[in-house]
N, C-alpha and C positions, 0 to 999 in steps of 0.2 A: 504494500500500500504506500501511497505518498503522504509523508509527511513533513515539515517543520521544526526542525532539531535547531536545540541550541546546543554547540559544540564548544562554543567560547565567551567567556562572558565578556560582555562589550564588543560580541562579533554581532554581523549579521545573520539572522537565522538560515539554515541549508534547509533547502529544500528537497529529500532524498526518499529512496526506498528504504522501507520499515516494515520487519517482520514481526506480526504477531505470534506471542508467546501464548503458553499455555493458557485455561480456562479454571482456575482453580474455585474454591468453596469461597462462597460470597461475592463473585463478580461476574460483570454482563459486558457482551461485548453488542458494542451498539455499531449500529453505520450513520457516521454523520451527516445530518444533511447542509445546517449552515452553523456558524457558530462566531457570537461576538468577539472584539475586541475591546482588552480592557487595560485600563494606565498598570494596574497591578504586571500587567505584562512586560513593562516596561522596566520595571523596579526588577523583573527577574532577569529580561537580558543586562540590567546596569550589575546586578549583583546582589541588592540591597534588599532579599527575601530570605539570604541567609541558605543561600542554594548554590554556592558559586563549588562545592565538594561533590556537588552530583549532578554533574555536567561529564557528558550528553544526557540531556532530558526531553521530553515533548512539553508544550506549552498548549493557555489554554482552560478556562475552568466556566466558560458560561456555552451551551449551544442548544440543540434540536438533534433528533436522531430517531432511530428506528433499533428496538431490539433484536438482534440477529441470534442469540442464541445465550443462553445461562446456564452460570456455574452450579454447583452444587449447593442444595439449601436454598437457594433463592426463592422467594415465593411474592415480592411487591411489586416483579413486571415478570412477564412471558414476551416470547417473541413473537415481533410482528405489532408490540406495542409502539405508543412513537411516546418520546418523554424529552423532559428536559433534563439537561445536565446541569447541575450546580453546584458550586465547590461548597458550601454551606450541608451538613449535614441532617439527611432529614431521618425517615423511616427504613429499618432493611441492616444485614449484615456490614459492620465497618472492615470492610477485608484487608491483606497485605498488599505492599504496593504493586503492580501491575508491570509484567514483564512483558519485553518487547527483544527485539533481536536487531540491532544497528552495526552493520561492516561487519556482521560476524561473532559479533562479541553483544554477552547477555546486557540488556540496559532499562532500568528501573526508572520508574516515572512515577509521577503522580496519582494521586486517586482518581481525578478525574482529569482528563485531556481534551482539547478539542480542536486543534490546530493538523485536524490528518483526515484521511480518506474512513478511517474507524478507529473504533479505543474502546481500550479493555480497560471498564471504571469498575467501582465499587457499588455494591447494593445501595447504599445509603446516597448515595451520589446521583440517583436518576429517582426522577419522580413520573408517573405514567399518564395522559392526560389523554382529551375528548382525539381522534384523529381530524377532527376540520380545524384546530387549532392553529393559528396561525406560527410557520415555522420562524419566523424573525421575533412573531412575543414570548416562541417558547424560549429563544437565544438568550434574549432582553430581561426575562424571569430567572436565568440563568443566574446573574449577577448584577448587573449595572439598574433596572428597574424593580427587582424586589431590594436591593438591597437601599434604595432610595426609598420606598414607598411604607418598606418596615421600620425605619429609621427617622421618617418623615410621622408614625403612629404609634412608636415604642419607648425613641428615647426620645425626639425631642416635641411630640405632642403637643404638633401646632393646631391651635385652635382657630375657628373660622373669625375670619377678620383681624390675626393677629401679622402683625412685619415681618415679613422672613429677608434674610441678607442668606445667598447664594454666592461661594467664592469659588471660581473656575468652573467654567460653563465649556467641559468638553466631556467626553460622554457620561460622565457622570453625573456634572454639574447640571445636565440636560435632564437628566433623569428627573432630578430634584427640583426644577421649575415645573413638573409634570407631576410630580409625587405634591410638593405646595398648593397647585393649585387645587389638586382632587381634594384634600382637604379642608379645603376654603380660607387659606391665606388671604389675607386684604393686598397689603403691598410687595409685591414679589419681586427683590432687586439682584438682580445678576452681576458679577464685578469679576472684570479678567484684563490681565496685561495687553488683548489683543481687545480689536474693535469688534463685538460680538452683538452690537444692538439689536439690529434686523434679527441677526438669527435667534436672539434672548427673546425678542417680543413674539416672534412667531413660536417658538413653542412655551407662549405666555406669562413670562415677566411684564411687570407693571413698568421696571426702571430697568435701565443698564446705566453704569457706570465702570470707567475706564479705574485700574487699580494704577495707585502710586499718589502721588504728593497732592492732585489736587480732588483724589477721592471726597475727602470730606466736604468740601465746599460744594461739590457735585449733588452730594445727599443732602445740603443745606440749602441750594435754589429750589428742591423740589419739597422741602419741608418737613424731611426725614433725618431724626438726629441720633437715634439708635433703634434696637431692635427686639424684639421679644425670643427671633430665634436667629442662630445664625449655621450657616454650614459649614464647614471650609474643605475643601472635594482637592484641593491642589499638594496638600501638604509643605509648601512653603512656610519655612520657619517665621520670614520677615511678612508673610500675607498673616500667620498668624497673628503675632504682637501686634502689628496695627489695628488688625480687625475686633481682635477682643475687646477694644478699648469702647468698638460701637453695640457694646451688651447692655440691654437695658436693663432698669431693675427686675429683680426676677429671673432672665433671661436664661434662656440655654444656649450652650455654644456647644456644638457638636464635631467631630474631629472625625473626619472620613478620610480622608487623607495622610499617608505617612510621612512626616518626614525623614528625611535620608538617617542611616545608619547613625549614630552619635554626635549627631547635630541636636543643639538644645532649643530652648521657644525658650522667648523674654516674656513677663508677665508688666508691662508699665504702670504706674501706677495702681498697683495692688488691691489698696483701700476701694477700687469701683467696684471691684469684686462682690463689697457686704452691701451692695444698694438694695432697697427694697427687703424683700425677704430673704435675700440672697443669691447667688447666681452661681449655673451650673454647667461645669465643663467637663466634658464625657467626648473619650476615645471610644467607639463605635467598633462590632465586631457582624458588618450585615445588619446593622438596626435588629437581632435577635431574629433576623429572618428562619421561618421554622418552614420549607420546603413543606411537606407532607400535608400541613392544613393552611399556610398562606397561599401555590400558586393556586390550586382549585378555586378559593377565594378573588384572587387577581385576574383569571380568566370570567369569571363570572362579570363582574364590574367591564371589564374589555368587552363583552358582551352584551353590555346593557348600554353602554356607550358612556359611562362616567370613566370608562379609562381610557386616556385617548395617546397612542402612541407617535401622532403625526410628528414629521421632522425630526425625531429621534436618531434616524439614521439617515445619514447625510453623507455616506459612499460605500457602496459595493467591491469585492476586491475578490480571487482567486488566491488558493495555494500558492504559486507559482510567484504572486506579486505582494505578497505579503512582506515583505524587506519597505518595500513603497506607502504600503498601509503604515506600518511602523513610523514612517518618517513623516507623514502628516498628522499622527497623533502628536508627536516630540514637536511638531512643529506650530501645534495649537489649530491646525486647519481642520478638523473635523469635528462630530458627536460624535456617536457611535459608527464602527464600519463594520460592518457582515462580510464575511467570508464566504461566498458560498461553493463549497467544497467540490464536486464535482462538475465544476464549469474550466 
């Protein structure tokens, strides 16, 4: 099969023949149909997942697929199901890692993969859903839109008509002026080092504003001076300190974003912190996304039309050109971009 190996950290990914290894107790081997792209992917070819010892690996942990065939013990999909993949743990056996065969030599991957023509996940790793499902919301459910939409009702519990500040509007940040608005956010203000307006308002921010020095002023002609909830999707040390600073009382700040390896975040003036009843900052794991009873949920609402995925995905890409996908993420030029595997 064709797959997407990272063979070097801070290479470009190869694109090569990959042989599937055995079928052991607890795992499905799915056939991919499309499968997103996410910044987390990013952080593994730089190094900074703490994965730079188990390289060559495949990449990859939100997509769509069809089950081809199951391990021993498995009983949450049969083949022939079509599911999503998601690296968040849901229901089903947590199996060992998943063996593959590259140049020859045994090579160990992920629990869940989705960067290949097929991949051998884990039980707990795929969840089974209606087959008219749309295969780009199963991607999207995968990682980038549940883990927005759980995150957006779990930890930071925005309520209707309250100020959301969204930091980095690429495919994440997308997610979360979609996840805001479903919950009925009043002011929904997007903010990125690139000029992202147009594309902020059409998947429904209230405000864009440009990050850096004249940020604040920016939120001050429009009559917004802090925030009840804030995101920050970028992980930028320095997006952080500034931003905290616009926490209202009460406020949650939410932390979706990693910063780099042993880099720190300044807290500026401290004492804003106790405004109000007090204010709350939370590293984020999926917003406690639960796979098993959130996407049946998410696809119901996508169904009824309160969940609306338009503009999410803003390019298309192939195996083959996925080195080019990579380079318009780093380069701040997309949302989300779908791979779709066998084209």
């Amino acid at each position: 099969m064709k797959a997407a190996v990272l063979e070097k950290i801070g290479a470009p990914l190869t694109v090569a023949d990959v042989e599937l290894g055995e079928l052991p107790r607890g795992q499905v081997l799915v056939k991919i149909l499309v499968s997103g792209m996410c910044g987390a992917q990013l952080q593994e070819i730089a190094g900074y997942k703490g994965n730079a010892k188990f390289v060559p690996h495949l990449l990859g942990h939100e997509g769509c697929g069809i089950v081809e065939k199951i391990g021993e013990d498995v009983t949450r999909v049969m083949p022939g199901d079509k599911v999503v993949m998601h690296w968040r743990k849901g229901e089903g056996i947590e199996s060992d890692f998943p063996s593959y065969v590259y140049k020859g030599k045994k090579m160990s991957s992920g629990k869940v993969t989705t960067f290949s023509e097929y991949a051998i996940v884990s039980e707990n790793r795929v969840t089974a859903v209606p087959q008219d499902t749309p295969d780009d919301l199963c991607a999207l459910l995968g990682c980038g839109l549940s883990t927005a939409l759980a995150t957006v009702e779990n930890d930071a519990r925005v309520k209707a008509g309250e100020k959301v500040l969204i930091v980095g509007i690429g495919g994440l940040g997308a997610c979360f002026i979609k996840a805001a608005k479903l919950a009925g956010a009043g002011a929904i203000v997007a903010v990125d080092i690139h000029d992202k307006d147009a594309a902020a308002r059409a998947l429904g921010a209230t405000h864009f504003v440009r990050a850096g020095s004249e940020m604040r002023s920016a939120l001050h002609a429009v009559d917004i001076e802090s925030f009840n909830v804030i995101i920050e999707t970028s992980g930028n040390a320095g997006a952080i300190a500034e931003t905290l600073t616009l926490l209202g009382d009460s406020g949650r700040y939410i932390l979706v974003g990693q910063p780099k390896p042993g880099e720190s975040v300044e807290i500026r003036n401290a004492v804003h912190l106790f405004g109000g009843e007090g204010k709350t900052i939370k590293a984020t794991q999926g917003g406690g996304f639960r796979p098993s009873s959130d996407i049946p949920r998410y696809i119901e609402e996508y169904g009824s039309g309160r969940l609306d995925i338009e503009n999410l995905i803003t390019h298309r890409t192939t195996l083959e050109k996925v080195n080019d996908a990579l380079r318009l993420m780093r380069e701040g030029k997309a949302n989300r971009i779908m791979i779709d595997i066998w084209q």
